[in-house]
Structure formats: C-alpha cells, structure tokens
ZAKE-635751 format. One line per 10 residues: number of its first residue (from 0); for each residue x, y, z of N, C-alpha, C. Coordinates in nm, 4 decimals. Last residue first. Example, Ala and Ser with C-alpha at 12.3 -4.5 7.8 and 13.67 -1.06 7.14 Angstrom:
BEGIN
1 = 1.2850/-0.2250/0.7080/1.3670/-0.1060/0.7140/1.2900/0.0030/0.7870; 1.3190/-0.5690/0.7800/1.2300/-0.4500/0.7800/1.3200/-0.3300/0.7800
***
This chain:
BEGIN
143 = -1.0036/2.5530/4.1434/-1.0907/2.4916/4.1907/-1.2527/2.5442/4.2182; -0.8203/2.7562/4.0564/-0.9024/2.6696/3.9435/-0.9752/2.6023/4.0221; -0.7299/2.9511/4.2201/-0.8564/2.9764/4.2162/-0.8856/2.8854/4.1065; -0.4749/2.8948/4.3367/-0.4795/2.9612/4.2189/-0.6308/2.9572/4.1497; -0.5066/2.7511/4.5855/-0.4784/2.8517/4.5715/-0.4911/2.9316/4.4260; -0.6596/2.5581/4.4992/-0.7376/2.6224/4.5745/-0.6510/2.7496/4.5532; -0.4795/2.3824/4.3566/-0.5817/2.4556/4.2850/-0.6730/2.5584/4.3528; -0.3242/2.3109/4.5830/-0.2941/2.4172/4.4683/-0.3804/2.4243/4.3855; -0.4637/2.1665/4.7152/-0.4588/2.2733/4.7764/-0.3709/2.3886/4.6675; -0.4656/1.9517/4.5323/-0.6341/2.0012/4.6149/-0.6238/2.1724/4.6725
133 = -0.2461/1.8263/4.5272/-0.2721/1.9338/4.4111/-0.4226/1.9959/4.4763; -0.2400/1.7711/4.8435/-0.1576/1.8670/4.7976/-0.1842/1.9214/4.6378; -0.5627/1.6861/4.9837/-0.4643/1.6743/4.8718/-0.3584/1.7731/4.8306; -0.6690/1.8345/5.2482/-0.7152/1.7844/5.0866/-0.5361/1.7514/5.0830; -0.8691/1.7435/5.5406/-0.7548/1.7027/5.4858/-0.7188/1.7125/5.3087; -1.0777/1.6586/5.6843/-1.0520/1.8058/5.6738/-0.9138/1.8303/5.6125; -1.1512/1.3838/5.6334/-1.2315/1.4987/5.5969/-1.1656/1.6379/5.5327; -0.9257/1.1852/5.5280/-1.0190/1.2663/5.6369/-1.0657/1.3155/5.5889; -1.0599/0.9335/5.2572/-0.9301/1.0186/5.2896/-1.0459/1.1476/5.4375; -1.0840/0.5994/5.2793/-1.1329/0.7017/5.2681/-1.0772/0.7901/5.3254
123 = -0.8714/0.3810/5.3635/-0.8461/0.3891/5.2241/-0.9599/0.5243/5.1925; -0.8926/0.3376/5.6228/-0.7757/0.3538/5.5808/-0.7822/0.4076/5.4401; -1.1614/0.2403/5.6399/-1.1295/0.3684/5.7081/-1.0136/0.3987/5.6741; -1.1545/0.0216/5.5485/-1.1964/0.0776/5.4668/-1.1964/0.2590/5.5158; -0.9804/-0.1012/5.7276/-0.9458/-0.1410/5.5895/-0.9955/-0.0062/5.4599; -1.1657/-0.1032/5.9588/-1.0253/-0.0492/5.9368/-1.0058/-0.0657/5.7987; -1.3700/-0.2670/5.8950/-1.3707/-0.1418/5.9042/-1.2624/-0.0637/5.8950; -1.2485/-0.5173/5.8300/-1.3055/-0.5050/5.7402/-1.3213/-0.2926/5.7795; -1.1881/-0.5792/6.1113/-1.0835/-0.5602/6.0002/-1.0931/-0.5108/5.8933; -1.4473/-0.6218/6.2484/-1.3225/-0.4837/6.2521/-1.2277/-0.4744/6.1832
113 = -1.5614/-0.8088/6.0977/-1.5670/-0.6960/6.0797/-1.5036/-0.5555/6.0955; -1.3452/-1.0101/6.2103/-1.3711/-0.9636/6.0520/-1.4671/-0.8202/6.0533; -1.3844/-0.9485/6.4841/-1.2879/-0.9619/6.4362/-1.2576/-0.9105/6.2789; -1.6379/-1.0532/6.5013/-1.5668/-0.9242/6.5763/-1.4995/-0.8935/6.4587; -1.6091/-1.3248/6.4522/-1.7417/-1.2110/6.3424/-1.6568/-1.0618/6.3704; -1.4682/-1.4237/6.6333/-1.4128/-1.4426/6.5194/-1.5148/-1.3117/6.4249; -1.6859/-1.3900/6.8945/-1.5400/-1.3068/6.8671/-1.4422/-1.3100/6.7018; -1.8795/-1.5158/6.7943/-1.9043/-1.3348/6.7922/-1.7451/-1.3063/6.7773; -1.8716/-1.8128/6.5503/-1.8795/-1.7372/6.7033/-1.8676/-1.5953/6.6775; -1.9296/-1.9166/6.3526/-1.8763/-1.9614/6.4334/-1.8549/-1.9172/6.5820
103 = -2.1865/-1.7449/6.2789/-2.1790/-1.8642/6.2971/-2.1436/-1.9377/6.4042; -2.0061/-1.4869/6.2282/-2.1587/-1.4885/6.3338/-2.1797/-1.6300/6.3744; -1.8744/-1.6020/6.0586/-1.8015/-1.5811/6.1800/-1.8977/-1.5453/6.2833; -2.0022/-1.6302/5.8092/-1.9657/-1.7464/5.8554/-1.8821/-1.7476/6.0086; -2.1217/-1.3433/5.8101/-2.1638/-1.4292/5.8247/-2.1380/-1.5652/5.8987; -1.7810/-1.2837/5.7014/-1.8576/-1.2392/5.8338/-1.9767/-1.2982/5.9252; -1.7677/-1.4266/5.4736/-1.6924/-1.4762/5.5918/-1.7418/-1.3992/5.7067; -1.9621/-1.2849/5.3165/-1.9956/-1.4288/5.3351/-1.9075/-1.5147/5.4831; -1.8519/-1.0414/5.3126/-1.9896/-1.0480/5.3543/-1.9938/-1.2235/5.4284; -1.6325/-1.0765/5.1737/-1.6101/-1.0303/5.2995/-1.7696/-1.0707/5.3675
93 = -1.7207/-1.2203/4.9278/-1.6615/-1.3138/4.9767/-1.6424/-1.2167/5.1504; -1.8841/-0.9800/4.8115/-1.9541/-1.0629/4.8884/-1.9136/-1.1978/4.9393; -1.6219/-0.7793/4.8322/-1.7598/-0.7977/4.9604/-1.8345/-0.9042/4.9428; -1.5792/-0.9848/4.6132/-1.4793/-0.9795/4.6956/-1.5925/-0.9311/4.8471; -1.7750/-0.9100/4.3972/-1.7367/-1.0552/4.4345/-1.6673/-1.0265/4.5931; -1.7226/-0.6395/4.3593/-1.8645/-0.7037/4.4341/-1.8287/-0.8245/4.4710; -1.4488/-0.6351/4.2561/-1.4915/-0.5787/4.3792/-1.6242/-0.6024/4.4297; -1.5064/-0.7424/3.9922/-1.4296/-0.7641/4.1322/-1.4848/-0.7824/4.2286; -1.7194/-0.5742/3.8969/-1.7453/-0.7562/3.9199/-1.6615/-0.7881/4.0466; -1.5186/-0.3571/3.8804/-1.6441/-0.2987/3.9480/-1.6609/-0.4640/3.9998
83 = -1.3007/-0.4525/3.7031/-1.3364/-0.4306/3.8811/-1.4240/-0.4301/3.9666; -1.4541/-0.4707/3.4894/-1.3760/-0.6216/3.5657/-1.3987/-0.5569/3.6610; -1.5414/-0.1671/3.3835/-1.6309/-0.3288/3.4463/-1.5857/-0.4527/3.5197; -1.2661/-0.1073/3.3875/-1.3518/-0.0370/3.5052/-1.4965/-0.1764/3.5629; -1.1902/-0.2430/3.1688/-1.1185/-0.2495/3.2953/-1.2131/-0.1832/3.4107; -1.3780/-0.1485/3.0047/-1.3700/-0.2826/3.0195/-1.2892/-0.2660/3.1350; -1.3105/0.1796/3.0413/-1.4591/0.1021/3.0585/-1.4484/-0.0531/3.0952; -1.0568/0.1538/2.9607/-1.0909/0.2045/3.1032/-1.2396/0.1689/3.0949; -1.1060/0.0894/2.6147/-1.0599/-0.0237/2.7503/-1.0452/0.0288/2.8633; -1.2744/0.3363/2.5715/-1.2898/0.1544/2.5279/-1.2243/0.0982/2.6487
73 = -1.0335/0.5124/2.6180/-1.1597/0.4526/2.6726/-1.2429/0.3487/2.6767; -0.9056/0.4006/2.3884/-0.8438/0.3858/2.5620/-0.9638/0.3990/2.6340; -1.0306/0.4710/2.1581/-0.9858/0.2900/2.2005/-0.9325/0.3170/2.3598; -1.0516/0.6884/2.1870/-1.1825/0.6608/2.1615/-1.1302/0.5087/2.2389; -0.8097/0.8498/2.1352/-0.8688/0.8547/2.3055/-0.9866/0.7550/2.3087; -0.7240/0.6898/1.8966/-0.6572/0.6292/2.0380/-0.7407/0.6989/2.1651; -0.9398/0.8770/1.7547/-0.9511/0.7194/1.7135/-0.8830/0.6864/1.8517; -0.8735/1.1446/1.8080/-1.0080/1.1002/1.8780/-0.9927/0.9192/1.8497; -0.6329/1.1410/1.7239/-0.6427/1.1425/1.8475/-0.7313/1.0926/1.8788; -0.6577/1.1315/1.4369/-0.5757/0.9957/1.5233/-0.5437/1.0344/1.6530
63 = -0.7886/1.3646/1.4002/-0.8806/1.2050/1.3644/-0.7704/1.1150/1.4498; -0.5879/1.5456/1.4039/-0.7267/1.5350/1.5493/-0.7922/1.3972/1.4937; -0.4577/1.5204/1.2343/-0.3714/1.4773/1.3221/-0.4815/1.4748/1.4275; -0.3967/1.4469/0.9101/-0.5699/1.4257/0.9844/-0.5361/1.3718/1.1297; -0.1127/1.4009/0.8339/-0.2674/1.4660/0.7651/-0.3645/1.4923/0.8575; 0.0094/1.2825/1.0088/0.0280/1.4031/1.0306/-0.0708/1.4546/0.9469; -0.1513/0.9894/1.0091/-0.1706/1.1033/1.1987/-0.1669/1.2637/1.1245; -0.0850/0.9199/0.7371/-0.2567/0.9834/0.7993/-0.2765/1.0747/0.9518; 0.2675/1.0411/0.6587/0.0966/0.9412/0.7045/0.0215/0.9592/0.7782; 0.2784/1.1371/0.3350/0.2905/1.1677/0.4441/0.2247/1.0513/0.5550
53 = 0.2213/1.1357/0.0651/0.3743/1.0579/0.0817/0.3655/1.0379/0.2392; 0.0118/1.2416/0.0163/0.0154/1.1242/-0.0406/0.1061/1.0354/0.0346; 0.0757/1.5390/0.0471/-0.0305/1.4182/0.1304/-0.0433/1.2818/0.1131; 0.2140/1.5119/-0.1920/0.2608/1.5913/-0.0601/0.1642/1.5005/0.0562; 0.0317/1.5483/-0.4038/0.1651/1.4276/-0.3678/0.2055/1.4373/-0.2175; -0.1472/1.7770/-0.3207/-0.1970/1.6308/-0.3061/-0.1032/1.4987/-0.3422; 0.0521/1.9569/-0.3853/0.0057/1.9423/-0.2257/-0.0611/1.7831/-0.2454; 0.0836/1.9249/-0.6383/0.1716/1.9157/-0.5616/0.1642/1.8919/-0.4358; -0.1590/1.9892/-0.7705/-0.1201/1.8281/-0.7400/0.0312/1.8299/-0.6351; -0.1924/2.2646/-0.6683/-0.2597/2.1325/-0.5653/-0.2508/2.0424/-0.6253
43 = 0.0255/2.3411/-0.8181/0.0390/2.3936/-0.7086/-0.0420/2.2781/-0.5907; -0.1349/2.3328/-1.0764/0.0020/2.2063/-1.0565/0.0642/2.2405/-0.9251; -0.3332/2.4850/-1.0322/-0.3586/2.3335/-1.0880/-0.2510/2.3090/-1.0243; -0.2091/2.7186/-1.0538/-0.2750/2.6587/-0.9296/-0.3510/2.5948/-0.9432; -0.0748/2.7207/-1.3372/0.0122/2.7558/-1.2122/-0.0865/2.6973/-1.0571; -0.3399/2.7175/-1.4556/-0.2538/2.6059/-1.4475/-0.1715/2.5715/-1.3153; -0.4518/2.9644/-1.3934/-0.5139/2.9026/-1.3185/-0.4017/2.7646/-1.3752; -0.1756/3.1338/-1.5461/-0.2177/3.1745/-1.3775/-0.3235/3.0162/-1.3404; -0.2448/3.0864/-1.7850/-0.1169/3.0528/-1.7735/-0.0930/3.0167/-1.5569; -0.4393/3.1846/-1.9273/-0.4092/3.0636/-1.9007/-0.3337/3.0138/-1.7974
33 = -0.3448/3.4745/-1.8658/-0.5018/3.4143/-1.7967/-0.5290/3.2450/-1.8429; -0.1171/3.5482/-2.0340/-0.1154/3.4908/-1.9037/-0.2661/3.4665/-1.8337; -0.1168/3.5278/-2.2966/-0.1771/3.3822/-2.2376/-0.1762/3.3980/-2.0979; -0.0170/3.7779/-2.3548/-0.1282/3.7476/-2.4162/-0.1979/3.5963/-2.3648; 0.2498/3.7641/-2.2203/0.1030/3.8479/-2.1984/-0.0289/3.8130/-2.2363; 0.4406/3.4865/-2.1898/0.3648/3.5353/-2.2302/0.2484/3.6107/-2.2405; 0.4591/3.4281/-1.9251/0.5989/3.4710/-1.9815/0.5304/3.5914/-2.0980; 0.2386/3.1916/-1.8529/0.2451/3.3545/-1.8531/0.3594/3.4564/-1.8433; 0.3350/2.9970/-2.0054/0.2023/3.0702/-2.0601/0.2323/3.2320/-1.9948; 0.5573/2.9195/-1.8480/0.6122/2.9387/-1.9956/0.4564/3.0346/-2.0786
23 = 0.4523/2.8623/-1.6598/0.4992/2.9371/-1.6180/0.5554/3.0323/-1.8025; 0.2482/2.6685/-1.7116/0.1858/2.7445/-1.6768/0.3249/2.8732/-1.6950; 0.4434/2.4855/-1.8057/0.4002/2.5323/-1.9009/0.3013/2.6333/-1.8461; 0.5748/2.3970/-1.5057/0.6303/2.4629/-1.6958/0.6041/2.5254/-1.7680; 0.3095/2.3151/-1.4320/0.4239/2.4332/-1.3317/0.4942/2.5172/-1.4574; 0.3342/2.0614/-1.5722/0.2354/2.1606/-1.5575/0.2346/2.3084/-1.5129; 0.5331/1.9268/-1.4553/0.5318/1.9884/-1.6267/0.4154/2.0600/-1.6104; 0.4845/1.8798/-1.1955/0.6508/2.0064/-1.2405/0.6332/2.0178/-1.3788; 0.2436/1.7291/-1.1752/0.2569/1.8645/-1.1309/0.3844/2.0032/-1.1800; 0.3914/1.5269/-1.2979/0.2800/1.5945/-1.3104/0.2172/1.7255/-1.3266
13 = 0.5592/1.4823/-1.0686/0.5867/1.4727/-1.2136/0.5047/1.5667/-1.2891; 0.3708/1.4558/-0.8854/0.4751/1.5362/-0.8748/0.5222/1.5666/-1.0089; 0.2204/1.2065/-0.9823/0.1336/1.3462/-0.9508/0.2662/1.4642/-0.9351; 0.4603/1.0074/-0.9340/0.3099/1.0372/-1.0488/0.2791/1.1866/-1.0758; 0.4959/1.0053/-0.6577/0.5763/1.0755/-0.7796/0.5316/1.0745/-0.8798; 0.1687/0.9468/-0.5649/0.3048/1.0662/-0.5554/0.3918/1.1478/-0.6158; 0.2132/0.6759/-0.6455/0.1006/0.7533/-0.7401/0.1506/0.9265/-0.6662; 0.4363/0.5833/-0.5414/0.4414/0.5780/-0.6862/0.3219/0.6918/-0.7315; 0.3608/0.6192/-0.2675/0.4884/0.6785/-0.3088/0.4326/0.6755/-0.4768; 0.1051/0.4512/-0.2919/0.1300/0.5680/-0.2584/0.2341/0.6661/-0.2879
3 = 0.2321/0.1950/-0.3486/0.0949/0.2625/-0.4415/0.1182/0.3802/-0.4334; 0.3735/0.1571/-0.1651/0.4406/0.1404/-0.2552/0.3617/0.2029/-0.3612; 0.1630/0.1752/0.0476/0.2817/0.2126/0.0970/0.3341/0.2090/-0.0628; 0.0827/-0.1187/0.0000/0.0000/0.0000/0.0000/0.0874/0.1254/0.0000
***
C-alpha cells in the first residue's frame, strides 16, 4: 500500500513540475497569461496532493488519530472499570460471606472480621478536613 502511494506521488509530482512549466512558460507570455495563472494553481494542488500522499494519515488528519486512540483507551478504562467494578462485588460478597460465617462460628471471630473489614476501609477514605496537595494548589490559584 505504501508502494501505491509513493508511486502515485511521484506520479502526480511529475505531473505537477510539467504543468508548473508550461503554466509558467504561458504567462511569460502576456497574451496567455489568464491561461497561464489558473494552471500555475492546478500544478500547485497536485503538488500538495503528492505531498499528502507521501505523508501518514496522523500528520494529515492529526485530530482524527487522536479522537480514534482517546476513543480505544476509553474503550478499555470502561472494560477495565467493568472487571473491577465484578471484582470488587465478588470480593464484599466473599467479605460479607466470611462475616456471616463468623456470626456462625462465634461473635469473637465475626468481631474480628468486621473490625478488620472497618479499618481497611477507614484507611483507604481520605479525612475529611484534609485535601490533597494538588487540592490545595488549585485552591490557591482559584481553578478549583
């Protein structure tokens, strides 16, 4: 594909430099130069359209091969976001199920898992009155 391209390129370049010629050779001449001018920007956009030819598609159409990779990464932070989310229900309801099974076995083992289970999750929600060091530079520079 790649080999089409270059060739139909220098095709059009070619193309384009005898056309360039004879536009330029028309308006040398007074009496042709109103030929001579719309050739000149004929062989001006086969030149640009070799020019695009040779190049590849990101640097042509450089916002289309952003939105295409932000489009596929999202794509997959969604699929990765769904595994977890499954995760993470599975997992409380393996914490759920051993708590249960510790009411069972007895209060002090139930204790136990649940207080572990609280700590766990008291560890990982941030204080209250506490932000974030970028939390507090956006505060200062009023983007927050």
């Amino acid at each position: 594909m790649r080999a089409l391209r270059w060739t139909a390129a220098s095709l059009l370049g070619l193309l384009g430099g005898l056309l360039g010629l004879v536009g330029a050779l028309l308006c040398v001449t007074l009496i042709l130069l109103p030929l001579g001018i719309p050739i000149l920007f004929l062989s001006r956009r086969l030149f640009q359209t070799a020019g695009q030819l040779v190049v590849p598609r990101e640097v042509r159409h450089p916002v289309k091969g952003i939105q295409e990779r932000s489009s596929a990464s999202a794509k997959s932070a969604r699929k990765s976001a769904k595994t977890k989310r499954r995760k993470g229900a599975k997992r409380a309801a393996e914490t759920m199920g051993s708590a249960t099974a510790g009411v069972r076995g007895g209060a002090k083992n139930a204790k136990n898992v649940l207080v572990d289970a609280a700590t766990t999750a008291r560890e990982k929600t941030p204080v209250p009155g506490r932000r974030s060091r970028m939390d507090r530079v956006r505060h200062k520079l009023h983007l927050a």
